[in-house]
C-alpha positions in Angstrom: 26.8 181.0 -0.8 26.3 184.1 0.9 23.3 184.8 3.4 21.9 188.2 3.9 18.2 189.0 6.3 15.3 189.7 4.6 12.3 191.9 6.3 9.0 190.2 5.8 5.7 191.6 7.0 3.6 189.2 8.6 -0.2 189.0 8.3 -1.8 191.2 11.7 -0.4 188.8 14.9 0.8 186.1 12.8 4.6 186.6 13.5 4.8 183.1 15.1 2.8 181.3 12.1 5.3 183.1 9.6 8.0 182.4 11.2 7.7 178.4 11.5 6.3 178.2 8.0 9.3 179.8 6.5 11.5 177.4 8.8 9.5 174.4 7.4 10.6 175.7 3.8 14.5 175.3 5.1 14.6 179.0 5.1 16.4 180.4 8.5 13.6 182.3 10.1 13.7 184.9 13.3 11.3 186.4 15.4 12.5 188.3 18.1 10.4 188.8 21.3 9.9 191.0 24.0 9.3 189.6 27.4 5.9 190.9 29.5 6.0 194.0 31.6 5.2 191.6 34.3 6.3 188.6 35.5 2.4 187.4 34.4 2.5 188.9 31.3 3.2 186.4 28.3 6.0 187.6 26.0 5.5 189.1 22.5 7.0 190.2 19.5 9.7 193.1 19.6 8.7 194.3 15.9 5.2 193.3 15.8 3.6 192.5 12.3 7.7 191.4 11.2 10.0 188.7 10.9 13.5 188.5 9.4 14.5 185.3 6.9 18.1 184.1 6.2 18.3 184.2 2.5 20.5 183.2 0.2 21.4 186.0 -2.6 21.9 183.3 -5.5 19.0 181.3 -4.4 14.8 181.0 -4.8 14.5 181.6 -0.9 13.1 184.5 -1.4 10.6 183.0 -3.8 9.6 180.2 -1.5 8.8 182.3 1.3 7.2 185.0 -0.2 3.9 182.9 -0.3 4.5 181.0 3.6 1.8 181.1 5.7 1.4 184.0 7.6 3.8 185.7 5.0 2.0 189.5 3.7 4.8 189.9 1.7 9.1 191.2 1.4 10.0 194.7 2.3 10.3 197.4 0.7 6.7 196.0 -1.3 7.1 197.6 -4.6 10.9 197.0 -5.0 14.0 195.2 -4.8 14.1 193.4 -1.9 16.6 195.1 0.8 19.0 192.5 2.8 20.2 193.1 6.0 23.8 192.3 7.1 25.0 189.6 9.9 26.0 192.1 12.1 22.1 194.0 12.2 20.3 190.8 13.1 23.1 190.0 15.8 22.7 193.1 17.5 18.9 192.3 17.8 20.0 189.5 18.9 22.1 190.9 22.0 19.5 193.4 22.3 17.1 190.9 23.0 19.2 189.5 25.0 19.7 192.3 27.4 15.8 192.7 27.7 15.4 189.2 28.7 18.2 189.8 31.6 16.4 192.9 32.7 13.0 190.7 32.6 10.5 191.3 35.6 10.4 187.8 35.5 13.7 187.8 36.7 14.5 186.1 40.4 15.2 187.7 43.7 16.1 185.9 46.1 15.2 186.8 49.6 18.1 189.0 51.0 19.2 190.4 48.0 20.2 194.1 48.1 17.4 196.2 45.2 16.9 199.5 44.0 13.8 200.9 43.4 14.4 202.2 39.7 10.6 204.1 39.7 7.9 205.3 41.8 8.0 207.7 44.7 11.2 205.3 46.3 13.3 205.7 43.2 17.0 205.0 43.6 16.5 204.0 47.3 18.0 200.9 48.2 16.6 197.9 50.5 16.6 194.6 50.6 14.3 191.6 49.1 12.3 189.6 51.0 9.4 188.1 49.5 7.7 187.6 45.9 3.9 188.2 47.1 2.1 187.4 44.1 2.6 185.8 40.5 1.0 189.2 39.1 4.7 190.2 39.6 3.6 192.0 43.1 7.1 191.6 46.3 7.7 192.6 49.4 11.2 194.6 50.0 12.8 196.1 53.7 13.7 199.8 52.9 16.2 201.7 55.6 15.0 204.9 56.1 15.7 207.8 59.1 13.3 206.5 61.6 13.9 202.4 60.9 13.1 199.8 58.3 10.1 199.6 56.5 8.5 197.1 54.9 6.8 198.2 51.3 5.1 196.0 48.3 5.5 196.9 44.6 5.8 195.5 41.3 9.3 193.8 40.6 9.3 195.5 37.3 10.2 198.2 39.7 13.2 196.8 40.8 17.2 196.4 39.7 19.6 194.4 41.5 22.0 196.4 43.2 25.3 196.3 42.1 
């Protein structure tokens, strides 16, 4: 049986609903999120208003989820329905990935070597020493001409060095 991904539209920030009421019609289902831009912010949908569905070509999957919960309907609307291969979804997939790596959410740990990645100390290096705040707010040791300095910021603001 061979399984291709379906775009479905979801009703306006029902991507979640959608998604477990296609699951509960044994359909695979997949939302993909994005985390926050801060450590505080709450993750959301990478495509909002979509979610992709496993479907079976020779099957009525696409029948049974067309009317799911959360569901507006199959994309394109007014046509055949276009399937996506493997290989698209699973390079959302890594994509997704990546971003949650990358997350402001991630950990430093006090010591760590960091570069600033924006702001007026882009690409300087220093060194972490303290998360300050849940808001996603730290506290890193720059080295500059005249002697360290301490400076806050946002972590989203920061890479680990490499």
């Amino acid at each position: 049986m061979e399984r291709h991904w379906a775009v479905l539209r979801t009703q306006p920030r029902r991507e979640p609903v959608a998604a477990r009421s296609i699951g509960a019609r044994r359909v695979e289902s997949y939302l993909p999120w994005l985390p926050g831009a801060r450590a505080s912010d709450a993750a959301h949908p990478l495509f909002p208003g979509y979610v992709f569905a496993r479907v079976a070509t020779d099957s009525d999957d696409l029948l049974r989820i067309r009317s799911a919960p959360g569901v507006a309907y199959v994309l394109p609307r007014d046509s055949t329905p276009v399937l996506l291969p493997d290989l698209f979804v699973e390079s959302i997939r890594a994509h997704e990935r990546e971003l949650g790596a990358e997350s402001p959410a991630r950990t430093f740990h006090r010591g760590d070597r960091v570069i600033v990645v924006s702001g007026p100390f882009k690409w300087i290096e220093g060194l972490f020493d303290r998360t300050l705040s849940a808001s996603g707010r730290v506290r890193i040791l720059l080295n500059l001409v005249h002697g360290s300095v301490s400076v806050q910021m946002e972590a989203a603001q920061l890479k680990r060095a490499g």
